[in-house]
KEVEX-381798 format. One record per residue (C-alpha): residue number from 1; residue in three letters; z, x, y. Coordinates in nm, 4 decimals, decimal comma, m for minus. Each point is the difference from the previous one (the first is absolute). Example, Ala and Ser with C-alpha at 12.3 -4.5 7.8 and 13.67 -1.06 7.14 Angstrom:
% KEVEX-381798
1; ALA; 0,7800; 1,2300; m0,4500
2; SER; m0,0660; 0,1370; 0,3440
% end
This chain:
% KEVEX-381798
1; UNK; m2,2151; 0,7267; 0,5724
2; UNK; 0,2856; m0,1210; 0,1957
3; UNK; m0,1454; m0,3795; 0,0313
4; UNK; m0,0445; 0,0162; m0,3670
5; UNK; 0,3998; 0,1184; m0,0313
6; UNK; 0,0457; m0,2751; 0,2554
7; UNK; m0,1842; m0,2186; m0,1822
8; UNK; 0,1311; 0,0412; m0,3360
9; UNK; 0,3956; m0,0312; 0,1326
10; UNK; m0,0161; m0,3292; 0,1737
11; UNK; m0,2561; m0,1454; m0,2964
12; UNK; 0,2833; 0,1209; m0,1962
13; UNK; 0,2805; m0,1451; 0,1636
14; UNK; m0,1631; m0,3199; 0,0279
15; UNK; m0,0656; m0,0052; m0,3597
16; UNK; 0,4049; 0,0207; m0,0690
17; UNK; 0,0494; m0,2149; 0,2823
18; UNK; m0,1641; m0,3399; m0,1664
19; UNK; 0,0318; 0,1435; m0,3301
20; UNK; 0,3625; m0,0421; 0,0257
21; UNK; m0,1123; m0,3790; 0,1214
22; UNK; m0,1883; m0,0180; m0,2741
23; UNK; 0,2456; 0,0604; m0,2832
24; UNK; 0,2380; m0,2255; 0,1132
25; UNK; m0,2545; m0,2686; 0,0745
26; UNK; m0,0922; m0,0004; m0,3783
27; UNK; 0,3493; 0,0519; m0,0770
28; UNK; 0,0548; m0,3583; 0,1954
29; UNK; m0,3118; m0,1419; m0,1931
30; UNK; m0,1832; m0,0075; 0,2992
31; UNK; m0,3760; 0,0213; m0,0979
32; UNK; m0,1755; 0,3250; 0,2329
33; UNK; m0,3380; m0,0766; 0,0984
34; UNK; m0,0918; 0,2801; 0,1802
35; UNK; 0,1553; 0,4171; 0,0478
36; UNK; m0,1617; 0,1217; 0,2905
37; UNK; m0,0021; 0,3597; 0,1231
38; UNK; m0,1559; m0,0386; 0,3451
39; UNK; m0,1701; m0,2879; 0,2355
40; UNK; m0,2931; m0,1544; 0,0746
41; UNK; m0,3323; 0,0380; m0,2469
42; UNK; 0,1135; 0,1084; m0,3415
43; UNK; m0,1515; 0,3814; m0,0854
44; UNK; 0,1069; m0,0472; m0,3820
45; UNK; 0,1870; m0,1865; m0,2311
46; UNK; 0,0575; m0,1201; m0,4187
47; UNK; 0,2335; m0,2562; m0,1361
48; UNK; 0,3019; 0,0267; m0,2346
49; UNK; 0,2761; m0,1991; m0,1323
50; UNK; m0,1454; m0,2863; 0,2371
51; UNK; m0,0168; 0,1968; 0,3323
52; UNK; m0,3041; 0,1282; 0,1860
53; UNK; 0,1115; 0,3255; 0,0829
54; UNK; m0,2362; 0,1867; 0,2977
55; UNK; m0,0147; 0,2159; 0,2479
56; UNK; m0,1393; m0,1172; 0,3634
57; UNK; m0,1566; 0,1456; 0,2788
58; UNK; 0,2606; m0,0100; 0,2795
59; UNK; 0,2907; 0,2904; m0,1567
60; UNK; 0,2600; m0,1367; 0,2563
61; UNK; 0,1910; m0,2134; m0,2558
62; UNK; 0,0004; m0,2317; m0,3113
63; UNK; 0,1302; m0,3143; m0,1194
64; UNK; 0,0928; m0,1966; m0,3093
65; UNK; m0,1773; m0,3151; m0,0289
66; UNK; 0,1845; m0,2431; m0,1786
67; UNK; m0,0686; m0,3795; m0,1157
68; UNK; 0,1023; m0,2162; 0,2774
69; UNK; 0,1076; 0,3164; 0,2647
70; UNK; m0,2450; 0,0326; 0,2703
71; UNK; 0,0674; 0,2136; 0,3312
72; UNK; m0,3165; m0,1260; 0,1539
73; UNK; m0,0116; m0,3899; m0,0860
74; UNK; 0,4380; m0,0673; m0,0607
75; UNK; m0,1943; m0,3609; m0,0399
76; UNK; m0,0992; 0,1004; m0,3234
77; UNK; 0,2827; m0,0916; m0,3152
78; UNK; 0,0089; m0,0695; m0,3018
79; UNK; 0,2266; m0,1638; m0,2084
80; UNK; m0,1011; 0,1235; m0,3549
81; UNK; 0,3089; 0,1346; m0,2445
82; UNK; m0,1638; 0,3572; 0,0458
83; UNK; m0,0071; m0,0606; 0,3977
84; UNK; 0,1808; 0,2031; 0,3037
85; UNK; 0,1012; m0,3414; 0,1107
86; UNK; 0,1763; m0,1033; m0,2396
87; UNK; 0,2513; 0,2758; m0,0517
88; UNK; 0,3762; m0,0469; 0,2118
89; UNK; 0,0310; 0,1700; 0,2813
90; UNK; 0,2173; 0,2532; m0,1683
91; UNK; m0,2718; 0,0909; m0,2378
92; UNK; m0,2590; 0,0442; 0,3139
93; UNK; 0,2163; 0,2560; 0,1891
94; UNK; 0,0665; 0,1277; m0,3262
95; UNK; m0,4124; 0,0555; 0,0023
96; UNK; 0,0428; 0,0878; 0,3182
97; UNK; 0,1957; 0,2617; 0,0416
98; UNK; m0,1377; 0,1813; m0,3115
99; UNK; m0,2219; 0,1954; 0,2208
100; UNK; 0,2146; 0,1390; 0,2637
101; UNK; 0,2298; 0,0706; m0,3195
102; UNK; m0,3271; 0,2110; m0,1613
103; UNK; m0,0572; 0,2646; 0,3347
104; UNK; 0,3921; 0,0484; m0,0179
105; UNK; 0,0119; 0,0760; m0,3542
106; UNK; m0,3374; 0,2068; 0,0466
107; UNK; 0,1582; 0,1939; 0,2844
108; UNK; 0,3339; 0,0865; m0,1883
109; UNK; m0,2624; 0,1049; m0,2366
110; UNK; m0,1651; 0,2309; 0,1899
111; UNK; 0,3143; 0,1043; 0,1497
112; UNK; 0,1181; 0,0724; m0,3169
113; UNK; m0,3256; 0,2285; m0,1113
114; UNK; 0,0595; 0,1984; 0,3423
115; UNK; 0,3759; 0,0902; m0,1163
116; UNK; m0,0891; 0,0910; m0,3461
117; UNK; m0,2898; 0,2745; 0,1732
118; UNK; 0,2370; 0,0789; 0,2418
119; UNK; 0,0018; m0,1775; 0,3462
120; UNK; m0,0536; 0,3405; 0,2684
121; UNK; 0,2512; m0,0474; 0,2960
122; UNK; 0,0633; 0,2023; 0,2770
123; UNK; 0,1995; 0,2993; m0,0091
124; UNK; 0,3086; 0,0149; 0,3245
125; UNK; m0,2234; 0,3805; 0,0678
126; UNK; m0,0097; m0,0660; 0,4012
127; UNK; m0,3182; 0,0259; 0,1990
128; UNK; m0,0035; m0,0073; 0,3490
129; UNK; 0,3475; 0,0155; 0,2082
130; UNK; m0,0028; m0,1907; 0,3003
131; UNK; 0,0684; 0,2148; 0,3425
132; UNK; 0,3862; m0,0574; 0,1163
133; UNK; 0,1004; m0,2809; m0,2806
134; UNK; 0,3092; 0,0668; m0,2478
135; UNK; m0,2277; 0,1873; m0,2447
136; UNK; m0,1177; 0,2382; 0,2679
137; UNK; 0,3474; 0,0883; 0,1274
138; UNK; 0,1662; 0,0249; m0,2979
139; UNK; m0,2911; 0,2526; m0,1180
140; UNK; m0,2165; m0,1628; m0,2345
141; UNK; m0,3398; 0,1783; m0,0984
142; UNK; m0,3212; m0,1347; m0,0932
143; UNK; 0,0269; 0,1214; m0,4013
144; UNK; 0,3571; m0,1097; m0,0344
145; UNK; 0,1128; m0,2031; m0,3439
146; UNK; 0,2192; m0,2002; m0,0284
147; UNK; 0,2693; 0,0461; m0,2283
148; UNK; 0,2922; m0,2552; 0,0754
149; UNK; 0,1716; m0,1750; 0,2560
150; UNK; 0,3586; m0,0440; 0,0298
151; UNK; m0,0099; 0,1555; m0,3500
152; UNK; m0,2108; m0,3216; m0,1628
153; UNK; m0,3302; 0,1943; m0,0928
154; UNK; m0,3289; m0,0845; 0,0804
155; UNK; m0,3113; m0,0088; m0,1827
156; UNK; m0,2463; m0,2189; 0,2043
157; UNK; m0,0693; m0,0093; 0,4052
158; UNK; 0,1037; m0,4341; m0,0669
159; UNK; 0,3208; 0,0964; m0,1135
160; UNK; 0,0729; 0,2338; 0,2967
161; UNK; m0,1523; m0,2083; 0,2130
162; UNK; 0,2331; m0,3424; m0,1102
163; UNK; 0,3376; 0,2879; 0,0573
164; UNK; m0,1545; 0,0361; 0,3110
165; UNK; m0,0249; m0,3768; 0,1086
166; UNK; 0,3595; m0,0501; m0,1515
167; UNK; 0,2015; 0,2602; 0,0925
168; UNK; 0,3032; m0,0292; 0,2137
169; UNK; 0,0994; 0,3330; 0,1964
170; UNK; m0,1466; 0,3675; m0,0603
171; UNK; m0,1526; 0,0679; m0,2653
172; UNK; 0,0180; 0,3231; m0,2398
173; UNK; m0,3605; 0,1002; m0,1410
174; UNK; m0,0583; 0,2842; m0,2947
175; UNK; m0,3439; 0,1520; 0,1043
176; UNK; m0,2094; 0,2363; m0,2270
177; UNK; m0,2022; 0,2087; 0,2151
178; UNK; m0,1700; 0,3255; m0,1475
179; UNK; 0,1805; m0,0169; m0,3369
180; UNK; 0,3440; 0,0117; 0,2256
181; UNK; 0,2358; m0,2771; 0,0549
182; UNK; 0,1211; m0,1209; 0,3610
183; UNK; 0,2626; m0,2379; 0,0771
184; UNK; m0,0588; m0,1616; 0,3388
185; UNK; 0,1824; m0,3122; 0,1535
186; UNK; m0,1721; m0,2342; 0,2898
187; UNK; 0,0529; m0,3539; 0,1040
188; UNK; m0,2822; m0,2361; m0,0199
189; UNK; m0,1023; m0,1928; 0,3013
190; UNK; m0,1535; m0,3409; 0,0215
191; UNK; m0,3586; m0,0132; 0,1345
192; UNK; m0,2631; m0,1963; 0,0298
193; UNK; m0,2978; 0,0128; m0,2224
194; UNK; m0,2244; m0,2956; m0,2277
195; UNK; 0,0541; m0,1363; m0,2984
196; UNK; m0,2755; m0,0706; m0,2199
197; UNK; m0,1468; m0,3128; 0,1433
198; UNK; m0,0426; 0,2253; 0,3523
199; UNK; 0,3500; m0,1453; 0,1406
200; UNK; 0,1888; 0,1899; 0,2463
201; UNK; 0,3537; 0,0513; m0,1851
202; UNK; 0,3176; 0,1681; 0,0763
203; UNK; 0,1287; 0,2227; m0,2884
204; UNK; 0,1949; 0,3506; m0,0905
205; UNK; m0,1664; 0,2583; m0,0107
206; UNK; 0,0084; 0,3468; 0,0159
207; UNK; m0,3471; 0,1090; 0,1158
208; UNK; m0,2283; 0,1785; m0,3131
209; UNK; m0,3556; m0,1294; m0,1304
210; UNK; m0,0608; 0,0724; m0,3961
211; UNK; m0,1925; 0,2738; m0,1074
212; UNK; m0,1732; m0,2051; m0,2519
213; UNK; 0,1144; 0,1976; m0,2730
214; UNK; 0,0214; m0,2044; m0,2781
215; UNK; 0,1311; 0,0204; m0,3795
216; UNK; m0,0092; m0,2453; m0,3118
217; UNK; 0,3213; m0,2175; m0,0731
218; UNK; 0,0857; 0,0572; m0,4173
219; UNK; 0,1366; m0,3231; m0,0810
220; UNK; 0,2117; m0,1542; m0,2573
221; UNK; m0,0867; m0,3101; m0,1906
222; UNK; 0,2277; m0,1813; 0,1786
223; UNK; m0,0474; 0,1469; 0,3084
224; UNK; m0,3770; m0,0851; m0,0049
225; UNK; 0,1060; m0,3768; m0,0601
226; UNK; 0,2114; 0,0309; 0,2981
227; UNK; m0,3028; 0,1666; 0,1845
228; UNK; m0,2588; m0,2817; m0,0980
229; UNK; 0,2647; m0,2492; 0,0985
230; UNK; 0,0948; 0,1422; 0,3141
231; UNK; m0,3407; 0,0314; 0,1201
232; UNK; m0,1541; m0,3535; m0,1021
233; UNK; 0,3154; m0,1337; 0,2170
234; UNK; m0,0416; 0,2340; 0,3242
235; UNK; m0,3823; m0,0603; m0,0333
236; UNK; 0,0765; m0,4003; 0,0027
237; UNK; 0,2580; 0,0507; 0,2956
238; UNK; m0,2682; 0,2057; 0,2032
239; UNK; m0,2211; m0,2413; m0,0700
240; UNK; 0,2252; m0,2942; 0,0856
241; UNK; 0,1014; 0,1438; 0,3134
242; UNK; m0,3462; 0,1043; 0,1152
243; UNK; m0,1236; m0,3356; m0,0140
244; UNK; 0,3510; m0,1328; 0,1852
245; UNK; m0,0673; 0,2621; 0,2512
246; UNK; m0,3814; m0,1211; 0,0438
247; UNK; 0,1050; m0,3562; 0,0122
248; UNK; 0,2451; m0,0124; 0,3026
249; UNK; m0,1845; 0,2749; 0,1888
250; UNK; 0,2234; 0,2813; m0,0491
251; UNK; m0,3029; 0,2122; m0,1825
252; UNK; m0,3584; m0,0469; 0,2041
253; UNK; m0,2590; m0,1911; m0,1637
254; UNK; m0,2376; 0,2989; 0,0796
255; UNK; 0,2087; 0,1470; m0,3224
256; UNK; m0,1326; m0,2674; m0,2047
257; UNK; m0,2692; 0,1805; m0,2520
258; UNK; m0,2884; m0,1170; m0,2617
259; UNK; m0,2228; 0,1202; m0,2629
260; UNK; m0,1224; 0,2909; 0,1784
261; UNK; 0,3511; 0,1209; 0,0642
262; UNK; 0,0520; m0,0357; m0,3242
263; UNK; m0,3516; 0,1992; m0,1181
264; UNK; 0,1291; 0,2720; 0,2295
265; UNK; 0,3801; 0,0001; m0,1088
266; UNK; m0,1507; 0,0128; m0,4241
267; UNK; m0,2301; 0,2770; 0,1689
268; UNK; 0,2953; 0,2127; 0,0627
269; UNK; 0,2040; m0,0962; m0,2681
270; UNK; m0,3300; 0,1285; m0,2203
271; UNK; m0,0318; 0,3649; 0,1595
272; UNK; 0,3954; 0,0186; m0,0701
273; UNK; m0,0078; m0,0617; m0,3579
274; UNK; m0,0319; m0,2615; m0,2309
275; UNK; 0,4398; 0,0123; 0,0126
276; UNK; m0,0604; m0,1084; 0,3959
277; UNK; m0,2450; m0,2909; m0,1488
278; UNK; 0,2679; m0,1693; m0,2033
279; UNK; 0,2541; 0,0457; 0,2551
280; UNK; m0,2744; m0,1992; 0,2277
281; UNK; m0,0841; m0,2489; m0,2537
282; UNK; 0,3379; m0,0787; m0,0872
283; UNK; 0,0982; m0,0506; 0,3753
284; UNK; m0,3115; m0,2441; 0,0624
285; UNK; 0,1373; m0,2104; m0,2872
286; UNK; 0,3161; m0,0446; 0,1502
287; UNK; m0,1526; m0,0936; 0,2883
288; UNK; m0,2953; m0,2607; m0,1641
289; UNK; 0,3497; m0,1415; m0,1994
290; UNK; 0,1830; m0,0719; 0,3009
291; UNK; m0,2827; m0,0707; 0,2313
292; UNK; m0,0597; m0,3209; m0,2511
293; UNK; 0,3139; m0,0535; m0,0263
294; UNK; m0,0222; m0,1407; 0,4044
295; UNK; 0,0029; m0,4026; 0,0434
296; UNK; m0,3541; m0,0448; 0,1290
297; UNK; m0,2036; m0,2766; m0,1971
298; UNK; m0,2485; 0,1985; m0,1938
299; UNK; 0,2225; 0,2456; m0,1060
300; UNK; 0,2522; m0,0039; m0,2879
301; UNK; 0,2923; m0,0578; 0,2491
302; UNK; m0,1769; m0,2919; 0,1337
303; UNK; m0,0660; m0,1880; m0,3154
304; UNK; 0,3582; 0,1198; m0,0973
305; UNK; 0,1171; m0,1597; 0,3120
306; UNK; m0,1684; m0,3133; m0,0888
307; UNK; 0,1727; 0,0096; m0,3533
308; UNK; 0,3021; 0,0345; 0,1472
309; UNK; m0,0615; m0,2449; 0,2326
310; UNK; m0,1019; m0,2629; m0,2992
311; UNK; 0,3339; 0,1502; m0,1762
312; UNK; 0,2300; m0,1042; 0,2563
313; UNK; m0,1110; m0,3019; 0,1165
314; UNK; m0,1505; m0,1587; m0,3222
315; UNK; m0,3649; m0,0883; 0,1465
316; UNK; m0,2790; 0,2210; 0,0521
317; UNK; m0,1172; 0,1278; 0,3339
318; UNK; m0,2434; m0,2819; 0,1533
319; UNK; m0,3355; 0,0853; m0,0837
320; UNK; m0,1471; m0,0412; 0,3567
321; UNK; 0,2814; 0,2966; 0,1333
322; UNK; m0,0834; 0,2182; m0,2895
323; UNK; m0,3519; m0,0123; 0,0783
324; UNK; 0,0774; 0,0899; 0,3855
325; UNK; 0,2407; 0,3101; m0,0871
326; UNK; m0,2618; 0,1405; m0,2738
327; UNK; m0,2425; 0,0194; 0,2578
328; UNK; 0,2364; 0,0968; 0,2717
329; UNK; 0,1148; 0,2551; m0,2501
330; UNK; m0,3433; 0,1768; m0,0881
331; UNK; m0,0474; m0,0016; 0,4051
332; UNK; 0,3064; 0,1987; m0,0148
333; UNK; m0,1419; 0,2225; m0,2557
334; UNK; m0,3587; 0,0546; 0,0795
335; UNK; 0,1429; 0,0764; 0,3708
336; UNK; 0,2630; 0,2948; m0,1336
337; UNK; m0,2776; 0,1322; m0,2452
338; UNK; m0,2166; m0,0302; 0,3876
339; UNK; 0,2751; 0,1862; 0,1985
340; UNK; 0,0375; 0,2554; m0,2529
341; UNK; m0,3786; 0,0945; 0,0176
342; UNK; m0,0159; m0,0003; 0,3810
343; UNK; 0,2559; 0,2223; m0,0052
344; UNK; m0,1507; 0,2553; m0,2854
345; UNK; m0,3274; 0,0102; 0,2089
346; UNK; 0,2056; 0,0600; 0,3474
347; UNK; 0,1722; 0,3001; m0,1795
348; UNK; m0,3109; 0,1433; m0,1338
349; UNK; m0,1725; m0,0899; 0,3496
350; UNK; 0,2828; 0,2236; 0,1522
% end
């Protein structure tokens, strides 16, 4: 069931992904030859409006096939009015970007369906109190809710937890604990712990795990705009970041995962609910928007880059150089999409 689920989101995502492509191909008058869902041997497929549309046998991505655009022979142009080629260079990034644009809007989307249901978030109800830290000392119980700090109440454990990080001096907390309010001050200490790509960090803190109580946020109209919005933006940053992070060696490669990471991670998202799904979906989007968003030939960035390139300096990229980064650039790919395996089957292995 889960590889179905799995299945079904990235099909899905795909399908925005070069639909968005799509759409503003035709809306260049670029002729689409072929919609592909999928590599390799087609499984199925019709035609409509001009375009085959199918479905092949390899699920791990798609492509738009227009006249005169080929990833795996650049050799091949044409110069018909209906033609890639012939379009300015403004016009191709404008083709170009049209499906990173897609998996953003899709994920604000989905975003925005989450804050209409009623995103769950943590509640600040504390869980375990760590022997001899501020929260210990100052008397803190596993149970304890809380209200408000320094009077500013709290209704999630993210907004206690930013306080926390921020705060300058003690700190005043309202605690609910068996229907009775306590008011108890402490200072928070910086300690080490890791952030969420498994860095050791220094930050406040005052020594509690969550509970893992959790409630549902009721949210305005405008509020779930702001929601959608906020989280398509901190999904892109992560994202962004992650990558950085991966790049100049700050995050192992080891971290690096593939399909069967992301089997597993739908897997979860499943058994949680089909709220937990979404979420998932909509963060994968993000992250197949930005990931061709990078300048390696192949990718959207790459042929953006080349656009750019012809934009600037008048001329086209020589043919013989385009050739040698396409090539160097599927390396680049196949290799990732090779570490990322490796690394699935070493977790499993372990």
């Amino acid at each position: 069931m889960s590889f179905l689920v799995s299945l079904a989101v990235i099909s899905a995502l795909i399908f925005f992904h070069e639909l968005g492509h799509y759409f503003a191909a035709r809306a260049m008058d670029v002729y689409v030859e072929v919609f592909s869902i999928g590599f390799g041997r087609k499984i199925a497929s019709f035609k409509r409006w001009g375009t085959e549309w199918k479905i092949a046998v390899i699920p791990l991505g798609g492509y738009v096939k227009m006249k005169g655009q080929d990833d795996s022979d650049p050799t091949k142009k044409s110069y018909d009015d209906d033609s890639y080629n012939v379009k300015t260079p403004s016009q191709k990034i404008f083709i170009l970007l049209a499906g990173p644009l897609a998996n953003f809007v899709l994920a604000f989307v989905l975003y925005f369906v989450i804050a209409l249901g009623g995103p769950n978030v943590l509640s600040p109800v504390i869980g375990n109190v760590v022997k001899d830290s501020p929260a210990f000392v100052a008397g803190l119980e596993t149970n304890d809710t809380v209200r408000s700090i320094n009077s500013v109440p709290i209704t999630t454990w993210k907004e206690m937890a930013e306080i926390i990080e921020r705060s300058d001096g003690s700190l005043n907390l309202e605690v609910e604990r068996a229907g009775r309010l306590h008011f108890i001050a402490l200072s928070p200490k910086i300690t080490k712990t890791t952030n969420m790509f498994n860095e050791v960090i220094e930050k406040k803190m005052i020594g509690i795990g969550s509970a893992g109580v959790s409630h549902k946020l009721e949210l305005g109209m405008g509020e779930t705009l702001s929601y959608a919005s906020e989280q398509t933006a901190f999904a892109s940053t992560l994202i962004f970041t992650g990558l950085k992070k991966l790049i100049v060696g700050e995050v192992p490669a080891n971290e690096l995962g593939g399909i069967i990471s992301i089997v597993k991670l739908t897997s979860d998202a499943t058994d949680a609910g089909w709220m937990s799904v979404l979420f998932f979906a909509a963060l994968i989007s993000v992250n197949l928007g930005v990931l061709n968003l990078l300048p390696i030939p192949a990718l959207d960035g790459g042929h953006i880059m080349f656009n750019l390139y012809e934009l600037i300096f008048r001329r086209e990229v020589n043919e013989e150089i385009m050739v040698k980064l396409t090539i160097a650039g599927w390396v680049i790919l196949f290799s990732l999409m090779g570490l990322g395996l490796y690394n699935d089957i070493n977790r499993l292995v372990g």
